[in-house]
C-alpha positions as CSV (number, residue, x, y, z in Angstrom):
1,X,37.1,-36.3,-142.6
2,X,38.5,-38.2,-145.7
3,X,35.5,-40.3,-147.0
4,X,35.5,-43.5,-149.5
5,X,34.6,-43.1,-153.1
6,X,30.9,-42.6,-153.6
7,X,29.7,-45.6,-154.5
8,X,26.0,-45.8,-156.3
9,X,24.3,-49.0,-155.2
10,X,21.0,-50.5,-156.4
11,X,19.8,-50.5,-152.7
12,X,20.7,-47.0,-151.9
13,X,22.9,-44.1,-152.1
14,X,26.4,-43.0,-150.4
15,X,26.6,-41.4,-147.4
16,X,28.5,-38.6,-148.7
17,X,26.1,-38.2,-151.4
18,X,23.0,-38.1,-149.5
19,X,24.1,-35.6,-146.5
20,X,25.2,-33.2,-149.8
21,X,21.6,-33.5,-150.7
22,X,20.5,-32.5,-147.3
23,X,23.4,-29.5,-147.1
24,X,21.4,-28.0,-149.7
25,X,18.1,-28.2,-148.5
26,X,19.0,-26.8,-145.3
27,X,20.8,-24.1,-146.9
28,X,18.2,-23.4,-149.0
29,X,16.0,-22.6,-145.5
30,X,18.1,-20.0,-144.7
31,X,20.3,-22.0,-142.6
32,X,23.8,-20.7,-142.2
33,X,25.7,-23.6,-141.8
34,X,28.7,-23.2,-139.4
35,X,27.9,-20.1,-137.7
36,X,27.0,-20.9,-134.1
37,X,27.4,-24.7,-133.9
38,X,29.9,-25.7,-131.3
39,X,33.3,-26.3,-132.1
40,X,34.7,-27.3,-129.0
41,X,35.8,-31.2,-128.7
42,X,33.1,-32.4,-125.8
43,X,29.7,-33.7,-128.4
44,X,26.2,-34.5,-127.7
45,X,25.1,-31.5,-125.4
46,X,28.1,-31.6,-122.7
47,X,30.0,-28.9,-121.2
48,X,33.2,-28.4,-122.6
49,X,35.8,-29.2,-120.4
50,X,39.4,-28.2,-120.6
51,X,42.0,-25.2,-120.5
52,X,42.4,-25.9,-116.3
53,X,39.2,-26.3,-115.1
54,X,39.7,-27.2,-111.4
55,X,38.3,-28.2,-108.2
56,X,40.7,-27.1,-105.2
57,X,41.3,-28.9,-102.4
58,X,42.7,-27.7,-99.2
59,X,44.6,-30.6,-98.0
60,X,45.8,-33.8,-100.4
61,X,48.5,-36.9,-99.9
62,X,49.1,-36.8,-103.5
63,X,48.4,-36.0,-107.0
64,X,49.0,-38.2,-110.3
65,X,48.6,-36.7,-113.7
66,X,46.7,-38.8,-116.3
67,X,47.3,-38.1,-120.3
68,X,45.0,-40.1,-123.1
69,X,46.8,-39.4,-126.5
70,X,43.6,-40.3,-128.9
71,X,42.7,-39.6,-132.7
72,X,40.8,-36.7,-132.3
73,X,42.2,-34.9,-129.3
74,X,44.7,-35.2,-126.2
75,X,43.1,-35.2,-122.5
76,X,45.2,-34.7,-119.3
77,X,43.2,-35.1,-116.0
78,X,44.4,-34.8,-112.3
79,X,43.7,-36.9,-109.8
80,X,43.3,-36.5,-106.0
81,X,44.1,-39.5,-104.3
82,X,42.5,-38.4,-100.6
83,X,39.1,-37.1,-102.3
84,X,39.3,-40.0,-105.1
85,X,38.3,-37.6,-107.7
86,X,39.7,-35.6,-110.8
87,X,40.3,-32.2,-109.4
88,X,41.4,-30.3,-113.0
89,X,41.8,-31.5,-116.6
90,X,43.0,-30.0,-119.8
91,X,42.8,-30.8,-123.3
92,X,43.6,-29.6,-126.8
93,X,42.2,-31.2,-130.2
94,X,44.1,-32.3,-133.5
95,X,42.9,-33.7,-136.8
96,X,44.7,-36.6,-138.9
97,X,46.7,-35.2,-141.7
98,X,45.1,-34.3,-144.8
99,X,45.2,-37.1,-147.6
100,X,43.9,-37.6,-150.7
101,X,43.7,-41.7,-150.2
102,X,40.4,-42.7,-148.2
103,X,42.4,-45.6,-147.0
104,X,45.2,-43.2,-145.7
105,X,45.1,-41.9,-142.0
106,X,48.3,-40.4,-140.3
107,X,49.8,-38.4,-137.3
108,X,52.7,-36.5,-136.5
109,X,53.9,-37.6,-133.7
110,X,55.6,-34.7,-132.7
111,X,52.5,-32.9,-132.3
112,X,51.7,-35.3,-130.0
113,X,54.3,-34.5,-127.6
114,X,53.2,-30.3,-127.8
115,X,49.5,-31.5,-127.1
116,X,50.3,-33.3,-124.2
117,X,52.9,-30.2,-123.2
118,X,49.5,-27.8,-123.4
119,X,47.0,-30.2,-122.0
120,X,49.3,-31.5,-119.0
121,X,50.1,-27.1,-118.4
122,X,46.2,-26.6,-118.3
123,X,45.3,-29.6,-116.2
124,X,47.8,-28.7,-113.9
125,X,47.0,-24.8,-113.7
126,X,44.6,-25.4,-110.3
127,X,46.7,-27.6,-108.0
128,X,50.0,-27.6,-106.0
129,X,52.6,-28.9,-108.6
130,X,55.3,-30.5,-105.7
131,X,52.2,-32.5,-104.8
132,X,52.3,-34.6,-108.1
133,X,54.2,-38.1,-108.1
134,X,53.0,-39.6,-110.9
135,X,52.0,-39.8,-114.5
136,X,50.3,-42.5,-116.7
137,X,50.0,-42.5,-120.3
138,X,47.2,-44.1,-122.3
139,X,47.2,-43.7,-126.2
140,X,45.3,-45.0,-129.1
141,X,46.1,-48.2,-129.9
142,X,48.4,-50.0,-133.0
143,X,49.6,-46.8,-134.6
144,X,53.3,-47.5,-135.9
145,X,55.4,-45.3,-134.8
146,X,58.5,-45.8,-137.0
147,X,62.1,-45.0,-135.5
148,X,65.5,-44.5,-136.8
149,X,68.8,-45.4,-135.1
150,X,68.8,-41.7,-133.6
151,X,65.4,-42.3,-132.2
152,X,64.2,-39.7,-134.7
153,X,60.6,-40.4,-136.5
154,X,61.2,-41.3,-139.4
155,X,57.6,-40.4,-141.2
156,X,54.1,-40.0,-140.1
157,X,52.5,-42.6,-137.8
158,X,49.8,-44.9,-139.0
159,X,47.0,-45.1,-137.5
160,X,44.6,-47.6,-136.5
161,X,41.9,-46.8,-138.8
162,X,44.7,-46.8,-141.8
163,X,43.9,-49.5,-144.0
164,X,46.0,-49.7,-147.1
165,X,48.1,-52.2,-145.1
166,X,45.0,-54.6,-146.4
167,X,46.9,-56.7,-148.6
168,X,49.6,-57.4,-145.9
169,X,47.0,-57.9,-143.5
170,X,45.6,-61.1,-145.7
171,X,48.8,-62.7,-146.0
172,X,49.8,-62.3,-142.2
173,X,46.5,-63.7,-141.4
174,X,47.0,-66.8,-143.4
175,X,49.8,-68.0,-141.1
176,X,49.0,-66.3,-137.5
177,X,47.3,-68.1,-134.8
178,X,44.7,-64.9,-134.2
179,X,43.1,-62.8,-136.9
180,X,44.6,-60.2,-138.4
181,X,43.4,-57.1,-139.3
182,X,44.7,-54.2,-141.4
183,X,44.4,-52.1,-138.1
184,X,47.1,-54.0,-136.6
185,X,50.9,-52.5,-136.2
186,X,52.5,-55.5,-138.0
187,X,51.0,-55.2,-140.7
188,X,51.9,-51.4,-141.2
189,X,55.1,-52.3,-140.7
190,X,55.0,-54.7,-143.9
191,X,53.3,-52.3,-145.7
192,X,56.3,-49.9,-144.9
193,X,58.8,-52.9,-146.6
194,X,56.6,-53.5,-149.6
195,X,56.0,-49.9,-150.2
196,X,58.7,-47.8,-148.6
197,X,62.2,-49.9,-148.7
198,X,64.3,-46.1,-147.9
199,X,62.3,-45.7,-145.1
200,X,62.4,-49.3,-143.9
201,X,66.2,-49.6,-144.2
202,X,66.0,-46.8,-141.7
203,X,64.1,-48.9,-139.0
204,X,65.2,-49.1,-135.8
205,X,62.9,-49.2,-133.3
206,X,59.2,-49.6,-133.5
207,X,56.7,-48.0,-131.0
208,X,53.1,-47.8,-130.0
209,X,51.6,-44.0,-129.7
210,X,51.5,-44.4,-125.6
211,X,55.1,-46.2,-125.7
212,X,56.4,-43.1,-127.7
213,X,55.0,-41.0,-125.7
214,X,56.8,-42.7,-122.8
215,X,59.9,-42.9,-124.2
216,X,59.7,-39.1,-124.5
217,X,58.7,-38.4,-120.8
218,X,61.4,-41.3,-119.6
219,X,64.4,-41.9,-122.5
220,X,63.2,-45.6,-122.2
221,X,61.7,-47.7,-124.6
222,X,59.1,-50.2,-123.6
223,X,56.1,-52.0,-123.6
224,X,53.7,-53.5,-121.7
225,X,51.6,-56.5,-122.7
226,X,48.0,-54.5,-123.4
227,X,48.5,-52.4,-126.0
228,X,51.5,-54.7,-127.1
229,X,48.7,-57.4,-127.7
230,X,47.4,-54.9,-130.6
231,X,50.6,-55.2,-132.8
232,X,49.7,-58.7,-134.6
233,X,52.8,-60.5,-133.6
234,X,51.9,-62.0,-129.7
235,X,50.7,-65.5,-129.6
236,X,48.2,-64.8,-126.8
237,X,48.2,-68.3,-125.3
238,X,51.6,-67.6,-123.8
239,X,51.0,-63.9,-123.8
240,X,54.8,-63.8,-125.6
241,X,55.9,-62.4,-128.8
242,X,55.1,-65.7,-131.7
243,X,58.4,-66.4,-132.6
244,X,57.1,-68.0,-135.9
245,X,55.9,-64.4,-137.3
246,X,58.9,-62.4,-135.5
247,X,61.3,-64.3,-137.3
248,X,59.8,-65.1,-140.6
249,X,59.3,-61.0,-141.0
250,X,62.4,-60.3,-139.3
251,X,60.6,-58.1,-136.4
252,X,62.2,-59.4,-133.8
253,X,65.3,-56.4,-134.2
254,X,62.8,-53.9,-133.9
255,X,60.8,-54.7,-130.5
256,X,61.7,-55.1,-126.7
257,X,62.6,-58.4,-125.8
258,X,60.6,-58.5,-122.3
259,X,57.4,-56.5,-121.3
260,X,56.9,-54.1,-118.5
261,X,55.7,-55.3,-115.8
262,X,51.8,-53.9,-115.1
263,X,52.3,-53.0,-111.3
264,X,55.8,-51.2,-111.5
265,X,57.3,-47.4,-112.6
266,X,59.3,-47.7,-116.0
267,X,61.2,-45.0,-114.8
268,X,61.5,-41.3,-114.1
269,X,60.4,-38.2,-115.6
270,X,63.4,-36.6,-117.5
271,X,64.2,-33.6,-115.8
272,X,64.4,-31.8,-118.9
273,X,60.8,-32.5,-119.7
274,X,59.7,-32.2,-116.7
275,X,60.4,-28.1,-117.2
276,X,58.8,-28.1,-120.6
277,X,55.7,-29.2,-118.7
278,X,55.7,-27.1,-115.7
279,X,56.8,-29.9,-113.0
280,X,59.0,-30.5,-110.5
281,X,62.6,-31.9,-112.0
282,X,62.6,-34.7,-109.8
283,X,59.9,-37.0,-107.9
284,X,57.4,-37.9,-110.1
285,X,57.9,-41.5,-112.0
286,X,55.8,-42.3,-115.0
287,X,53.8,-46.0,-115.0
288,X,53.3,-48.5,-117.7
289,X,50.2,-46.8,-119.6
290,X,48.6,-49.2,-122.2
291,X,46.2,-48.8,-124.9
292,X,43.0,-46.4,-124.5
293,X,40.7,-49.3,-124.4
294,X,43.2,-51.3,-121.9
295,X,42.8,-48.0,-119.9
296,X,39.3,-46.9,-120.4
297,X,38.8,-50.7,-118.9
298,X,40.7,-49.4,-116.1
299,X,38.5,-46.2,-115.2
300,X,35.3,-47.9,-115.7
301,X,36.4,-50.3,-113.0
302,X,36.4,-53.1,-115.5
303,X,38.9,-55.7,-113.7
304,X,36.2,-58.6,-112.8
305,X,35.5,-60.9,-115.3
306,X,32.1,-59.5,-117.3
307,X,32.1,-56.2,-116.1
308,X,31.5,-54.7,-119.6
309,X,32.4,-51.4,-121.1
310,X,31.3,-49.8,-124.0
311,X,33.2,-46.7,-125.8
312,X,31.3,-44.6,-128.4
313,X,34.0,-42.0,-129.4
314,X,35.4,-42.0,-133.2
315,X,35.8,-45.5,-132.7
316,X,32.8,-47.9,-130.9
317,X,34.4,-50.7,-128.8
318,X,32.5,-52.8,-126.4
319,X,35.2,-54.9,-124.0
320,X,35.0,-56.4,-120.8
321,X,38.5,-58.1,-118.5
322,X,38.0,-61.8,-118.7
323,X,40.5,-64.6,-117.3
324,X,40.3,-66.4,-120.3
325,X,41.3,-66.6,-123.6
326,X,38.4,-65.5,-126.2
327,X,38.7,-66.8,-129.6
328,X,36.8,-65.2,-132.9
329,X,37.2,-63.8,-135.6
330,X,35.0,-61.0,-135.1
331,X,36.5,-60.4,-131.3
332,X,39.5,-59.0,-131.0
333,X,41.9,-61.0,-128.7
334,X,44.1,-58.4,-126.7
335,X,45.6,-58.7,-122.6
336,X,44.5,-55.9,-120.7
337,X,46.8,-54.1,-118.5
338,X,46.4,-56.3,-115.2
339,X,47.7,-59.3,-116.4
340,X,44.2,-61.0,-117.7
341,X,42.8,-60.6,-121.2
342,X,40.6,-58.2,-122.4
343,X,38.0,-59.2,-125.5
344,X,37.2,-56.8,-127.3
345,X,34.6,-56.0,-130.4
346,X,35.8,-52.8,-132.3
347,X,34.0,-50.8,-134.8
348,X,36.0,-48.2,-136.8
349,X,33.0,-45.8,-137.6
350,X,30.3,-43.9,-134.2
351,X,30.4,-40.9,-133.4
352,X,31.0,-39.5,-136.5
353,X,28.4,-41.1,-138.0
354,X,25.5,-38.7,-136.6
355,X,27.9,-36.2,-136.2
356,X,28.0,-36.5,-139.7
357,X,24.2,-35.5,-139.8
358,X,24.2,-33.0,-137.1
359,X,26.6,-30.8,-138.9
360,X,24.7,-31.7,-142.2
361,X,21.5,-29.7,-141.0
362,X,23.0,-27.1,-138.9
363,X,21.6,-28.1,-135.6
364,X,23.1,-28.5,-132.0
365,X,23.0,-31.7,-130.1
366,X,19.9,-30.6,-127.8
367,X,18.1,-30.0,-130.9
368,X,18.3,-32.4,-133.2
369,X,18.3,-35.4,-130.2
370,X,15.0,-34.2,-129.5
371,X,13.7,-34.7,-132.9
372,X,15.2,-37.8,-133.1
373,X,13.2,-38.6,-129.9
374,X,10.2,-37.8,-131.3
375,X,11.1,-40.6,-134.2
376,X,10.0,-44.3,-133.6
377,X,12.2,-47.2,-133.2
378,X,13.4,-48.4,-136.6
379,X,13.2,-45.4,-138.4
380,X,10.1,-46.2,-140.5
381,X,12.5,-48.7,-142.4
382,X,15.4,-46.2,-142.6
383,X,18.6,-48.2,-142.3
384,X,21.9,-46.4,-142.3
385,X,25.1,-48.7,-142.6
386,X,27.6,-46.8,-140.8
387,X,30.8,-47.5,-142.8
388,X,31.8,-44.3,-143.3
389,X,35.9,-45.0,-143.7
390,X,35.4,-48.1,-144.2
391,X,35.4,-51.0,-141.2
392,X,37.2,-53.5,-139.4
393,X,34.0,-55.5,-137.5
394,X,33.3,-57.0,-139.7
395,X,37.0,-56.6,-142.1
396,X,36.0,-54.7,-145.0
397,X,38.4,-52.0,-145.4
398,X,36.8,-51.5,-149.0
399,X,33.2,-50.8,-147.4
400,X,31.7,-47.2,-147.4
401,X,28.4,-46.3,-146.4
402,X,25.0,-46.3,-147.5
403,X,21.6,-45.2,-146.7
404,X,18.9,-47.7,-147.8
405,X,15.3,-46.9,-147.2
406,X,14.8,-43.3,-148.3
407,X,10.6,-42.5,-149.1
408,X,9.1,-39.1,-150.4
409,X,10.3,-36.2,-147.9
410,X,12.6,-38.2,-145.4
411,X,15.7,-36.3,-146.1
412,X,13.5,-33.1,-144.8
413,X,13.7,-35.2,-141.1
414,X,17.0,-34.4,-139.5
415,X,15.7,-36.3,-136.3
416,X,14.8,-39.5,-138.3
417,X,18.7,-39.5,-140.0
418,X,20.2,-38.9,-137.2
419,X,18.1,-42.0,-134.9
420,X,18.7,-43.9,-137.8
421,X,22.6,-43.1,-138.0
422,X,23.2,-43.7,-134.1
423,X,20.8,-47.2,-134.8
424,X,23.2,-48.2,-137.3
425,X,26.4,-47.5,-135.6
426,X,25.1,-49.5,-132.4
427,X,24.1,-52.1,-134.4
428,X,27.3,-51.8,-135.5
429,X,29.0,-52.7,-132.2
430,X,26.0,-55.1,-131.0
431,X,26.7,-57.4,-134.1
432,X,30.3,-58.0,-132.6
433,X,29.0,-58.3,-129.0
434,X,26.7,-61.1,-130.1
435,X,29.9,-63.3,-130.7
436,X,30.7,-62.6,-127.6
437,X,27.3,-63.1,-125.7
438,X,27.7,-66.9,-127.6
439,X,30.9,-67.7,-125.7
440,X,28.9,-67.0,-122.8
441,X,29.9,-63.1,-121.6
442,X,26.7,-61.7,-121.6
443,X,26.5,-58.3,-120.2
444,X,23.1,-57.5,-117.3
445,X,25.0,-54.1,-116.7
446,X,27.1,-52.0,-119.3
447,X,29.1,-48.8,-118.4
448,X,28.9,-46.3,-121.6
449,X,32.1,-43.8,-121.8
450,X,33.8,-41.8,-124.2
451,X,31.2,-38.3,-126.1
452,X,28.5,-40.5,-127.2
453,X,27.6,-41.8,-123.4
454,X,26.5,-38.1,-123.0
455,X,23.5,-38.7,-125.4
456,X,20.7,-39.2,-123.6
457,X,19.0,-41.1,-126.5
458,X,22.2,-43.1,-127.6
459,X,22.0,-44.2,-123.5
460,X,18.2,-45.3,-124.2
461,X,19.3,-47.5,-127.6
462,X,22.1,-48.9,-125.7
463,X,19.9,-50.2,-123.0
464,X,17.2,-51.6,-124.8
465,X,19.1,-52.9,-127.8
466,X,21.5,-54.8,-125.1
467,X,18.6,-55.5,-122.9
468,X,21.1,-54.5,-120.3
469,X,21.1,-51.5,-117.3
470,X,23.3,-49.0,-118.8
471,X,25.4,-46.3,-116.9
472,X,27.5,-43.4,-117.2
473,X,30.5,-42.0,-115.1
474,X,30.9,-39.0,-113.1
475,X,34.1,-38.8,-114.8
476,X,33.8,-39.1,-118.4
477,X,37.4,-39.6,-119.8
478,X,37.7,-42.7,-118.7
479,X,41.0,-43.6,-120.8
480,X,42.8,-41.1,-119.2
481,X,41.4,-42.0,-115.7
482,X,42.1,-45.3,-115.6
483,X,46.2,-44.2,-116.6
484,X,45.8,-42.0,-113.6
485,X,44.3,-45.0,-111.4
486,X,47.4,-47.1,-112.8
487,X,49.9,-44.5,-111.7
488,X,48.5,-44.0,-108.1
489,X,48.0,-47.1,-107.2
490,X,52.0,-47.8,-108.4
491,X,52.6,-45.0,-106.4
492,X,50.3,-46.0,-102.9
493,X,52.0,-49.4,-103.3
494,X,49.2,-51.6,-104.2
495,X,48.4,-53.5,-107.1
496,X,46.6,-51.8,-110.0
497,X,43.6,-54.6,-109.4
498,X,43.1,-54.2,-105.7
499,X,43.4,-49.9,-105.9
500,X,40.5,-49.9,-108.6
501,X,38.6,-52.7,-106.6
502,X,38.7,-50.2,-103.3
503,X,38.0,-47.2,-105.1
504,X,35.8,-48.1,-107.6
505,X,35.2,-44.7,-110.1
506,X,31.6,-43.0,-109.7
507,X,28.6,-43.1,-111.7
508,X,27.2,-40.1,-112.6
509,X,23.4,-39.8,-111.2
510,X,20.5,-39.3,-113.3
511,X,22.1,-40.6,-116.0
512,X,21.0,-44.6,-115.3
513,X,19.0,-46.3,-117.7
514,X,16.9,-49.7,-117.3
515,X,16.0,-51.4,-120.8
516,X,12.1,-51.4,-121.5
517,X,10.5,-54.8,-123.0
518,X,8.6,-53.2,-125.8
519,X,11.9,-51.1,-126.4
520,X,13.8,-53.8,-126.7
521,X,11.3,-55.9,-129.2
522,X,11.2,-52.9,-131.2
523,X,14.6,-52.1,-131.6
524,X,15.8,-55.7,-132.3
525,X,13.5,-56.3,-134.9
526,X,15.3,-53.0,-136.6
527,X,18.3,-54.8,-136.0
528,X,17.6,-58.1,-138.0
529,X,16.2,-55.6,-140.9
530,X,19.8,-53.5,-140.9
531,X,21.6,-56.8,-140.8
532,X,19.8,-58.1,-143.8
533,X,20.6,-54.7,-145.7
534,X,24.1,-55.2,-144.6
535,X,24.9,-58.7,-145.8
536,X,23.6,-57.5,-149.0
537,X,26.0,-55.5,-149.9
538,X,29.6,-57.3,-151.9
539,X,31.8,-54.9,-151.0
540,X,35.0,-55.5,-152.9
541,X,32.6,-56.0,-155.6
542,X,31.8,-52.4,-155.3
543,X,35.1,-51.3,-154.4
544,X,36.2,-52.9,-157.7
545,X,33.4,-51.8,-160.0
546,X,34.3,-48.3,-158.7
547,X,38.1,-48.4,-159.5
548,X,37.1,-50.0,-163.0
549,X,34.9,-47.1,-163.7
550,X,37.2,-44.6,-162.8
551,X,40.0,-46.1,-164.6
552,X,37.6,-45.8,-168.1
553,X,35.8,-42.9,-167.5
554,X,38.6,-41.0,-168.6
555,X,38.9,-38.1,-171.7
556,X,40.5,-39.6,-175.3
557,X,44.2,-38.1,-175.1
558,X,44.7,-39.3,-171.6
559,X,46.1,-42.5,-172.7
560,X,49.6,-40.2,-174.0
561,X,50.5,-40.2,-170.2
562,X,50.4,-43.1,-169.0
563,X,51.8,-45.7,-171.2
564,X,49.9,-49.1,-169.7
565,X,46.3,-47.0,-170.3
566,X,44.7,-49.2,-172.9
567,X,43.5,-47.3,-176.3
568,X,40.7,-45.2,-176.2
569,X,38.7,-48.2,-178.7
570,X,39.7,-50.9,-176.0
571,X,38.0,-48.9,-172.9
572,X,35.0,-48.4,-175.0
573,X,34.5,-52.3,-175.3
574,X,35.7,-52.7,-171.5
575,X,32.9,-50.3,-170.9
576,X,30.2,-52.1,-172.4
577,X,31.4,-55.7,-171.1
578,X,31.1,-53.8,-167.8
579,X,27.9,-52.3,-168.7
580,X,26.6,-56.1,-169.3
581,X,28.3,-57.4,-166.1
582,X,26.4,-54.6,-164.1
583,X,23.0,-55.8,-165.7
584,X,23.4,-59.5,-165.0
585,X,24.4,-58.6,-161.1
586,X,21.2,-56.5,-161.0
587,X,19.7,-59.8,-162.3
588,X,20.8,-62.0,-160.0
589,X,20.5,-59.4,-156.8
590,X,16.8,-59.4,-157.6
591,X,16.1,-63.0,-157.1
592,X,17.2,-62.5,-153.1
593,X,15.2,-59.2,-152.7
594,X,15.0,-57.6,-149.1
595,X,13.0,-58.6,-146.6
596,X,9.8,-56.9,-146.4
597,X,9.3,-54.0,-143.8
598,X,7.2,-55.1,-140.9
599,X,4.2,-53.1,-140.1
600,X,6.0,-52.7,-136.5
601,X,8.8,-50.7,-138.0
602,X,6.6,-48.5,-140.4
């Protein structure tokens, strides 16, 4: 994983810095780091699931396939529609492309298209194939997908967490009617003018991950309003493309005129495809699909206004279908995929976050979640602000992350880092939620999906933190469930709504958690603490500092290749002029100090 610049702050240390630190001490105990940690994709102590496991039934009216295309890995389940159940799945993970930018994230999408091939074989390994008559299609959201003429790719797709469209992403937002964020498609596809004008002369199509996907399965391009919300150019009062950014940026060539309707087939598997992936060459139609969250909504059972959902995968996103238009600027405005809207607080930095630490000490998830167990609420003080690749809630694509806190021997307590990292990166989401909770969706009851949901202790934070019952399903890829729910219900003849409302998905038992008052005291407190470290911290300050220091720190002799270097004399003065800044910001910082830790949290 591609991490920011270390930054050194007076308050703490980098991430990256400090789980070095730790890498050595462990190492230095003899532990062997890599050899017998798990490597498949399933975290936090669950079975691995995948290559065909299957379930087989005897007798079934039909079977729909349904794919999530996400950042880290593809998922393919199977759904029974007589036993409402997934009866096999499959999967296969991926990384993002390697890149020596920390603001850079990218994906082939042809490898998409041979990971959905090997997941959708393996899913489909354990069941009658002729039985199958449909597929839905869920996919990370805003990744730009550039086309040419020939409907050939024309270079890597952005992704969501790609942020060097920043720039872009402030001038769009000065003239949309919803916030903008560098996460958005519209942006990346300025970016691509400003920055690439070969590759943007050859633009001539535009699609979303899932719509790609679909054109690939079908030959059609289209989009549906959920994931098409995510691209930065819908005015989502009249759930239309805004014709005042379409036309000023000259968009409006590259996207569909009219959306796909939520409750119909776009078409028919080619039959072509339909050989490369083991199925029948006729009989099976492919449905809308949307956006993973829009879809994860979906297999949750999320289509009742305030039935909340929260995701803790690479991303954390807490959403919930509403009837109404939400408006903030931490709260993402998107439709869902039944016709409503669906608000939504994402965070660009989880599970990676104590994933980060688990790796760091060599530990499996059993192990190190029972030390952090044994840690109390708050950490001791221990605050880690989980900014990893920088973050979107609130928009700081210049961020990184810190640990602020550290006393003698602390980095010896893998349990205490890694409480403190999954505190921080639910804080993280609960700071967003709180803008919600003000416009008055408050959630009593909150479905966790996605790996982090199989943490028993993450399930614990969640509940008290939200002072909300928290619970799991029997079915934990959710994203791809609900594209299979969207498909078979298209296929029964019933509205997406009314299938999901009749067979709701199934909690898994034992895994229900009811928040505890002291609990919930306690870990609040720790939140007000990590949100004062938090807003200390001026990050394109330190973003900037960094980029001056690099830009100085450099040999005598360098200046001979690059012409617009200043003289080796000149950085010498910069230096100490930014020596002096440094030492009047260290003034200034200690006139606000930190709050003072309370005895409750020591």
């Amino acid at each position: 994983m591609a991490l920011h610049r270390r930054h050194i702050h007076p308050f703490g240390v980098s991430l990256g810095a400090f789980f070095a630190i730790c890498t050595l001490y462990v190492t230095y105990r003899g532990v062997i780091l890599g050899e017998g940690v798990m490597q498949r994709s399933v975290t936090f102590g669950g079975v691995p699931r995948g290559g065909g496991r299957g379930r087989r039934c005897s007798a079934v009216r039909a079977l729909y396939i349904g794919v999530d295309v996400g950042t880290q890995s593809c998922k393919a389940v199977v759904y029974n529609t007589d036993t409402k159940s997934v009866v096999c799945d499959g999967s296969r993970k991926y990384d993002i492309l390697p890149s020596d930018d920390p603001y850079t994230k990218e994906q082939d999408p042809e490898m998409w298209k041979k990971m959905v091939t090997e997941s959708i074989r393996d899913a489909i390994s354990c069941v009658e194939r002729t039985q199958i008559k449909g597929i839905g299609v869920s996919g990370q959201q805003h990744g730009f997908v550039p086309l040419d003429k020939d409907d050939n790719v024309i270079r890597p797709c952005k992704l969501w967490c790609d942020s060097v469209s920043f720039k872009e992403a402030e001038e769009m937002d000065k003239i949309s009617k919803m916030k903008i964020l560098p996460a958005y498609t519209a942006t990346k596809m300025l970016w691509m003018k400003n920055n690439e004008p070969e590759n943007y002369e050859k633009l001539a199509s535009c699609l979303l991950p899932h719509d790609y996907i679909n054109h690939w399965l079908t030959g059609i391009k289209a989009m549906e309003r959920g994931d098409a919300s995510g691209v930065g150019l819908m005015d989502m009062e009249t759930k239309e493309w805004d014709q005042n950014l379409v036309m000023r940026y000259d968009f409006a060539k590259f996207l569909p005129k009219r959306f796909q309707d939520p409750d119909h087939f776009i078409g028919p598997l080619k039959p072509q495809v339909a050989r490369e992936l083991g199925l029948p060459e006729e009989g099976i139609f492919v449905s809308p699909g949307s956006g993973d969250n829009m879809m994860a909504a979906l297999g949750a059972g999320s289509v009742e206004d305030g039935k909340f959902v929260a995701s803790l995968g690479t991303s954390g996103t807490i959403f919930c279908s509403h009837s109404k238009l939400i408006v903030d600027d931490l709260v993402s405005s998107f439709c869902d995929s039944l016709g409503g809207y669906l608000p939504l607080v994402c965070t660009q930095n989880c599970a990676q976050v104590p994933e980060e630490v688990r790796k760091c000490f060599g530990l499996d998830w059993e192990e190190i979640t029972s030390l952090a167990e044994a840690e109390n609420t708050g950490c001791g003080g221990l605050v880690v602000v989980p900014y990893l690749t920088g973050e979107r809630t609130p928009n700081e694509p210049k961020s990184n992350g810190v640990i602020y806190g550290l006393r003698p021997e602390m980095h010896k307590r893998p349990g205490l880092l890694y409480r403190a990292a999954l505190e921080g990166a639910t804080f993280s989401i609960f700071e967003g939620y709180l803008r919600m909770a003000k416009k008055g969706l408050e959630a009593t009851d909150l479905k966790l999906v996605g790996g982090g949901a199989k943490n028993r202790l993450w399930r614990r934070i969640f509940a008290d933190l939200f002072n909300a019952h928290v619970s799991t399903l029997s079915e934990s890829e959710s994203a791809a469930l609900g594209a299979a729910f969207q498909a078979a219900a298209i296929g029964e003849g019933q509205s997406v709504r009314d299938y999901i409302r009749e067979n709701p998905p199934k909690t898994r038992e034992g895994e229900s958690v009811y928040p505890n008052p002291a609990g919930t005291e306690a870990i609040r407190k720790a939140y007000m603490r990590w949100k004062s470290v938090r807003d200390t911290m001026q990050w394109d300050n330190l973003a900037n500092q960094a980029e001056s220091i690099s830009r100085m720190g450099v040999q005598e002799g360098d200046e001979e290749k690059d012409p617009d270097w200043p003289s080796y004399d000149d950085r010498l003065l910069n230096l100490q002029k930014f020596i002096e800044e440094l030492e009047n910001q260290s003034s200034q910082t200690s006139q606000s100090p930190l709050p003072v830790l309370p005895e409750t949290l020591g």
